[in-house]
Backbone as a ProteinNet text record, in pm:
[ID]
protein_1_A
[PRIMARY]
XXXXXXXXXXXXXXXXXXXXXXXXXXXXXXXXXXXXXXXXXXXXXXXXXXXXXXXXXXXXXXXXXXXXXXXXXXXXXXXXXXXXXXXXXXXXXXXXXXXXXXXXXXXXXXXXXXXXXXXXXXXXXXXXXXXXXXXXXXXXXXXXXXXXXXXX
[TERTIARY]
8857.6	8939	9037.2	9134.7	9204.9	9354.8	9392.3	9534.2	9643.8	9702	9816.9	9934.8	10014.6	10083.4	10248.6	10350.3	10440.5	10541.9	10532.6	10633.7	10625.5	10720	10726.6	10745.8	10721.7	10649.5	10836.3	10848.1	10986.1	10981.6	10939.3	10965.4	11135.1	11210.5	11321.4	11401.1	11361.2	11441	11387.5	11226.4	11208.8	11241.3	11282.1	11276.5	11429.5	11530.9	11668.4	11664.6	11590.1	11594	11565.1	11428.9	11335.5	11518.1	11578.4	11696	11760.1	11834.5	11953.9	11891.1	11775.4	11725.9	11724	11685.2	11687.9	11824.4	11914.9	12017.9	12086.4	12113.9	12124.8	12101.5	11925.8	11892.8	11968.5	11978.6	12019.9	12195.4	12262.5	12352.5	12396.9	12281.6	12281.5	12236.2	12149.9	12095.7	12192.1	12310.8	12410.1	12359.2	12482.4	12446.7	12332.7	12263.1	12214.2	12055.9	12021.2	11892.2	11847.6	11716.4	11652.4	11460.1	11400.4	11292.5	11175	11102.3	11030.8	10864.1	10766.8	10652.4	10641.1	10633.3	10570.5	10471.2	10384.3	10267.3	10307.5	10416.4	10457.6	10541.1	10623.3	10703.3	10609.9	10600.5	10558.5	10689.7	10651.7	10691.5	10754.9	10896.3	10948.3	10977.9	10792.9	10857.3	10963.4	10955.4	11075.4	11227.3	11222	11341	11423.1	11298.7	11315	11390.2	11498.1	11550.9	11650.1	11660.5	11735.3	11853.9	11847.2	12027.5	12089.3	12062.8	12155.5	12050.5	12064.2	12020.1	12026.5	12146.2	12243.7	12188.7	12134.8	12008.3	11923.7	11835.3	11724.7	11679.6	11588.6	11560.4	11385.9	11432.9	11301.6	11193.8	11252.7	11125.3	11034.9	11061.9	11034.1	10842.9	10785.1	10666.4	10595.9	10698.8	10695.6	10800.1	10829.2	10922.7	10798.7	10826.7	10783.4	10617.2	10641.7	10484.1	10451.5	10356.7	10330.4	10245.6	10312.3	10277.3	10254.7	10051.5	10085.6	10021.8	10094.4	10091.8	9933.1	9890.1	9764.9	9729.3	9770.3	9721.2	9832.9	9881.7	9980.2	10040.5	10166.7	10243	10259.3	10300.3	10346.8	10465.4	10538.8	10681.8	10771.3	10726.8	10774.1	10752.6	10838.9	10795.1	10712.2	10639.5	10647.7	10756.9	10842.4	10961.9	11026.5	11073.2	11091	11035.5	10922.7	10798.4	10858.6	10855.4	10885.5	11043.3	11086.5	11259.6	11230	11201	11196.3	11105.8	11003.3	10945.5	11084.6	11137.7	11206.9	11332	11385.4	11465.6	11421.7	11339.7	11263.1	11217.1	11260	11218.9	11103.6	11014.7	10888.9	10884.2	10758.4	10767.9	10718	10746.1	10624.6	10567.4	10445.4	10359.6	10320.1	10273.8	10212.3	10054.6	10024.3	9888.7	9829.6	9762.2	9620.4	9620.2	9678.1	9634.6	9600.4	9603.1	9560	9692.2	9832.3	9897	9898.1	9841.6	9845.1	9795.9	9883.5	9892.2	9801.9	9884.6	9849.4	9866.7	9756.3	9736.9	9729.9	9873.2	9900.7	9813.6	9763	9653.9	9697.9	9791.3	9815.2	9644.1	9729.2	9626.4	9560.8	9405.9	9358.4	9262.1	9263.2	9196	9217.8	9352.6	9390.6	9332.3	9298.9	9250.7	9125	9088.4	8986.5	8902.4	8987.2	8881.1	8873.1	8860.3	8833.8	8651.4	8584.8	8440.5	8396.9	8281.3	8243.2	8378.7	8435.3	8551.4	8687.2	8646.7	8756	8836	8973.3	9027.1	9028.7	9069.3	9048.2	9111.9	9253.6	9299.8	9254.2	9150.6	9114.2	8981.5	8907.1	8792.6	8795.8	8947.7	8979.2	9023.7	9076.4	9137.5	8992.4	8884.3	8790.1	8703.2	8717.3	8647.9	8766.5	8879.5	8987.7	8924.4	8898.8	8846.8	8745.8	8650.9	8523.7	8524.6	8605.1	8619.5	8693.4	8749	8844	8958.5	9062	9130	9243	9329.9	9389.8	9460.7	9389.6	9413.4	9407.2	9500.1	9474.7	9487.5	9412.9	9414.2	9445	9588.6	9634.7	9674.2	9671.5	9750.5	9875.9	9919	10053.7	10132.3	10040	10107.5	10149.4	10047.1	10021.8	10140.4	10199.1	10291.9	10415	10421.3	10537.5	10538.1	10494.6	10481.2	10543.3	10483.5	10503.2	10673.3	10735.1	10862.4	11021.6	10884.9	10941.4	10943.3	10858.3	10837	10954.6	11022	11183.6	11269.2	11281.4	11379.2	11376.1	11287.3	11241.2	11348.3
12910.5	12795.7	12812.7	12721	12695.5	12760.4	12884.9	12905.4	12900.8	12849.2	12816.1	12789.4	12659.3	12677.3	12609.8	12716.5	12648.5	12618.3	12614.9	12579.9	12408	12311.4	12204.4	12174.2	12043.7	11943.4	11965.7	12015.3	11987.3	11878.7	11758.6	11675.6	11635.4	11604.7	11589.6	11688.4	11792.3	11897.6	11907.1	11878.9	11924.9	11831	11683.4	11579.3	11600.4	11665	11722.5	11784.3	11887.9	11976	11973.8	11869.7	11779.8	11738.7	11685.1	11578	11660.3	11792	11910.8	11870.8	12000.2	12046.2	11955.3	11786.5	11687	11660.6	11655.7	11621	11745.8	11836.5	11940.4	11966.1	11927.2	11919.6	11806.1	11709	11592	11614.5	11735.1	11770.3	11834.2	11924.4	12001.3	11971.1	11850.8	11798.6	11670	11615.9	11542.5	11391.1	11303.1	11148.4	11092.1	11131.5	11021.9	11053.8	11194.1	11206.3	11147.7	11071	11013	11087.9	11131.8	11155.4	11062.7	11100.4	10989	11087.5	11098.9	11174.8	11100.8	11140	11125.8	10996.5	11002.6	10956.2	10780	10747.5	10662.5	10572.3	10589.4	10525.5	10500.7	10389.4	10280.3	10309.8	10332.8	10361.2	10226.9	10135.4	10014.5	9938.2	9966.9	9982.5	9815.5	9750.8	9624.9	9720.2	9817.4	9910.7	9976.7	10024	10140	10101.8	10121.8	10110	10209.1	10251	10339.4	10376.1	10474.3	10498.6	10476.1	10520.4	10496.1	10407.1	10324.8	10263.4	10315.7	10335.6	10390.9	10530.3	10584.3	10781.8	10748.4	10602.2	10635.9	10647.8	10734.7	10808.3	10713.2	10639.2	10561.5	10633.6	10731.4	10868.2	10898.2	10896.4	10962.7	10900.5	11028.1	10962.6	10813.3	10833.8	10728.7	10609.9	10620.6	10509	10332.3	10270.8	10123.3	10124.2	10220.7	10263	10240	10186.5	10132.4	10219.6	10302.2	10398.7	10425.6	10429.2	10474.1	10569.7	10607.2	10742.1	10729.3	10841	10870.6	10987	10989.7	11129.6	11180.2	11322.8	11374.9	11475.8	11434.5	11484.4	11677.2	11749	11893.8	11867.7	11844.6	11873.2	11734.3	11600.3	11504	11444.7	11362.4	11240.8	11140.8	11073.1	10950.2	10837.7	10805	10771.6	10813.7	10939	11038.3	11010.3	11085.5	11017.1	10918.1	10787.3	10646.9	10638.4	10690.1	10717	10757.9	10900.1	10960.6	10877.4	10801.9	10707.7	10593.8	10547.2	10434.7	10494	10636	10715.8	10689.9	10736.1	10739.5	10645.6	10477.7	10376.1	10374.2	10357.3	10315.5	10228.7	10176.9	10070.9	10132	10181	10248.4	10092.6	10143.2	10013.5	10066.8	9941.6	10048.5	9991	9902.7	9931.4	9896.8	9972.5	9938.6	9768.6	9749.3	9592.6	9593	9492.9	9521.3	9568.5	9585.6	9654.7	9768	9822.9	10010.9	10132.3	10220.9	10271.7	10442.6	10432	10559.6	10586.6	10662.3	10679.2	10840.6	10867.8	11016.1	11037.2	11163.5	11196.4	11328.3	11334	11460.7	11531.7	11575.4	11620	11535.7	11501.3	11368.5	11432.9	11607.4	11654	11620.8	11604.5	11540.2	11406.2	11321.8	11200.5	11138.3	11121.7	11099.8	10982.3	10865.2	10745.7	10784.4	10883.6	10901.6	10870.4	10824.7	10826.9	10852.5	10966.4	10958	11054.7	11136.9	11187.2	11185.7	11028.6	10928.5	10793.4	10784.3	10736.3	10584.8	10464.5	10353.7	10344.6	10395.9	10393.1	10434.3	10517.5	10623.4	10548.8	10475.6	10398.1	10258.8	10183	10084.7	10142.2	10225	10239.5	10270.4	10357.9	10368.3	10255.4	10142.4	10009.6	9938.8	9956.8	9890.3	9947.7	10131.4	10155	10151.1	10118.1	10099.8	9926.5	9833.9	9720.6	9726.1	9853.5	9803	9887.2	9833.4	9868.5	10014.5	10058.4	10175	10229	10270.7	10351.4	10530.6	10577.5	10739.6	10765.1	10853.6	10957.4	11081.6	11103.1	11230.5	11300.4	11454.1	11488.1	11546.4	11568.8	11588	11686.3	11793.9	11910.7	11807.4	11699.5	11616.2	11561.5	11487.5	11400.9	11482.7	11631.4	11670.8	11729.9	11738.8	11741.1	11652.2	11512.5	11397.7	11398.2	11445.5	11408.1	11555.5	11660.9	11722.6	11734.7	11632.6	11605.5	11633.6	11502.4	11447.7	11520.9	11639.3	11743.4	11870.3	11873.1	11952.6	11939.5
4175.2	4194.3	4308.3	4314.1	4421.9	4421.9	4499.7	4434	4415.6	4355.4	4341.3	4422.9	4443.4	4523.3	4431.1	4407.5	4371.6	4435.9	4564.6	4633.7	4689.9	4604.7	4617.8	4755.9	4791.9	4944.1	4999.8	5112.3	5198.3	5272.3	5254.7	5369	5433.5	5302.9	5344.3	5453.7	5375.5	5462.9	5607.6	5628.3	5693.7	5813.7	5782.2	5878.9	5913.3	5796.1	5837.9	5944.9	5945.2	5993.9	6191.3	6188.7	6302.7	6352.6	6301.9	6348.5	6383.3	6344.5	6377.5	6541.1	6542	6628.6	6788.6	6718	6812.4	6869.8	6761.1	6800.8	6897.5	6833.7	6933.6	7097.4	7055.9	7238.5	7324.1	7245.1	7285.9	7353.2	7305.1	7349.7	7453.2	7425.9	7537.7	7665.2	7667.5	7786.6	7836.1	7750.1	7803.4	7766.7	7746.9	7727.1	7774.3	7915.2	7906.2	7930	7859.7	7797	7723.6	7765.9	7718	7653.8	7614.5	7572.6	7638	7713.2	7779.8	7855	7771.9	7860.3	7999.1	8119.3	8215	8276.6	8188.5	8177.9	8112.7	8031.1	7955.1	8042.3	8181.5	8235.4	8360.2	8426.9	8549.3	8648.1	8791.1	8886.3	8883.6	8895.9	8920.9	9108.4	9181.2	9320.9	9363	9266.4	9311.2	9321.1	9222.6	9200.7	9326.5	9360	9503.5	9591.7	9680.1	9810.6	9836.9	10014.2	10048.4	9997.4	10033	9945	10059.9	10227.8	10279.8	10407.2	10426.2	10524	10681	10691.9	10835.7	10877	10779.2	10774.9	10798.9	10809.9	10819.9	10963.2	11011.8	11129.7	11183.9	11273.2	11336	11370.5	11367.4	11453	11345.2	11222.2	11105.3	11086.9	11072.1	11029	10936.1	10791.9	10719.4	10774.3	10933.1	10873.8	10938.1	10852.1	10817.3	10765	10697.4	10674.2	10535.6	10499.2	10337.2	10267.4	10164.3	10119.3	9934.9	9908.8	9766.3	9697.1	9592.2	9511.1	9398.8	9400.5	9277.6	9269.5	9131.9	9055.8	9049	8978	8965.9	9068.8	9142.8	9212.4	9204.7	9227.8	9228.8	9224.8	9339.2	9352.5	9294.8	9274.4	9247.6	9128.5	9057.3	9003.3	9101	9063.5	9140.2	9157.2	9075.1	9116.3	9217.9	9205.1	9356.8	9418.1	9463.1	9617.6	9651.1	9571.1	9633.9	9667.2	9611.9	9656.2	9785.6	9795.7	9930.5	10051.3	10051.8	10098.5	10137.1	10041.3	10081.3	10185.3	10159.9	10235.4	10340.8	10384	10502.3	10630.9	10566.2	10578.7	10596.2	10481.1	10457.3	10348.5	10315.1	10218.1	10086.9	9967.3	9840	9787.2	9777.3	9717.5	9581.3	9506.7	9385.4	9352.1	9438	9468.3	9652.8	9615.6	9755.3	9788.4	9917.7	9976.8	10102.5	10162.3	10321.7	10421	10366.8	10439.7	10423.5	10308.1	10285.3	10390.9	10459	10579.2	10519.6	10397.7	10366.9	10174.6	10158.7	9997.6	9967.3	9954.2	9896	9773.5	9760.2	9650.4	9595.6	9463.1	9394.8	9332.4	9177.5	9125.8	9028.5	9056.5	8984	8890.2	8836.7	8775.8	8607.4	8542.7	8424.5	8381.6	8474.2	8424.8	8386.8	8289.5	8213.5	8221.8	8324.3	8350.1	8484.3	8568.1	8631.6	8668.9	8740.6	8798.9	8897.3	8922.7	9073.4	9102.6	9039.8	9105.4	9202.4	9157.3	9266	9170.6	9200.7	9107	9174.4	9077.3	9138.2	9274.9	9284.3	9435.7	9532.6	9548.1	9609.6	9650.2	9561.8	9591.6	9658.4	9592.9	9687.9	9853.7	9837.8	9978.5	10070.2	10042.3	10091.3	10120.1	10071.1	10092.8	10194.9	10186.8	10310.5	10430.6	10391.9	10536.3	10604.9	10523.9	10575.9	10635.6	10587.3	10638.4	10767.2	10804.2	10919	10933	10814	10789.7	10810.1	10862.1	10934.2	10816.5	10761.4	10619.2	10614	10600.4	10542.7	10456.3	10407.5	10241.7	10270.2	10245.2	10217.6	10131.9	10163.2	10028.3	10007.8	9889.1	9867.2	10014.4	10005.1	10141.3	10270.4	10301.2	10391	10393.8	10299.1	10247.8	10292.7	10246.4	10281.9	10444.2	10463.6	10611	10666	10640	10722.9	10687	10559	10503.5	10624.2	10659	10744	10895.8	10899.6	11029.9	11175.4	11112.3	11148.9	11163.8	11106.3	11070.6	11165.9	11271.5	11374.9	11491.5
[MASK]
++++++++++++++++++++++++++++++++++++++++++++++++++++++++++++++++++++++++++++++++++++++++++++++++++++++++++++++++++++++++++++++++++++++++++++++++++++++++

């Protein structure tokens, strides 16, 4: 038979316990931690604009350049990227249209609707360029390059 277990169900305690621990972190990381995976928050590019207008450098690779993100970043959020994009005076898009200059490409190995090994952005932008269109696909290293360009 099956053996014995007399140690009664802890849920209470244990959801006490879930809460210390939460609350705690929640302290230590300051008011205005919020809990939020990655993957769960949308880039807001209506959001985006320079912080300082008067910095931005005409010379700059990205500047007036329409620029968008796919797959997962290394060094950035995508929020970031598009921050630093709008720094830069460039435009962050958050999809592929006929003004898109350039389509930064992190790591697109995590994603599971992936097909053909190419993610929908990556396949639209390749049909902009085969129409015509003055489109690049770069990648992240690429990206920072272009972001150090200016700084020479």
């Amino acid at each position: 038979g099956k053996p014995k277990n007399d140690t009664p169900h802890r849920g209470l305690s244990d959801s006490l316990m879930t809460k210390l621990v939460f609350d705690t972190e929640k302290n230590i990381l300051g008011s205005n931690w919020v809990y939020k995976k990655e993957n769960q928050t949308r880039t807001k590019i209506k959001d985006i604009q320079p912080i300082d207008v008067s910095k931005i450098n005409i010379d700059s690779p990205l500047y007036k350049q329409n620029i968008v993100f796919t797959g997962k970043l290394k060094l950035f959020t995508r929020n970031q990227a598009c921050q630093l994009v709008a720094n830069f005076g460039g435009t962050p898009q958050q999809g592929i249209n006929k003004y898109t200059n350039y389509l930064v490409v992190g790591d697109t190995s995590f994603c599971p609707t992936i097909k053909g090994g190419l993610t929908g952005k990556q396949k639209k932008a390749q049909e902009k360029l085969q129409k015509g269109q003055n489109i690049r696909t770069i990648t992240e290293s690429v990206f920072l390059d272009m972001l150090n360009e200016d700084r020479d």
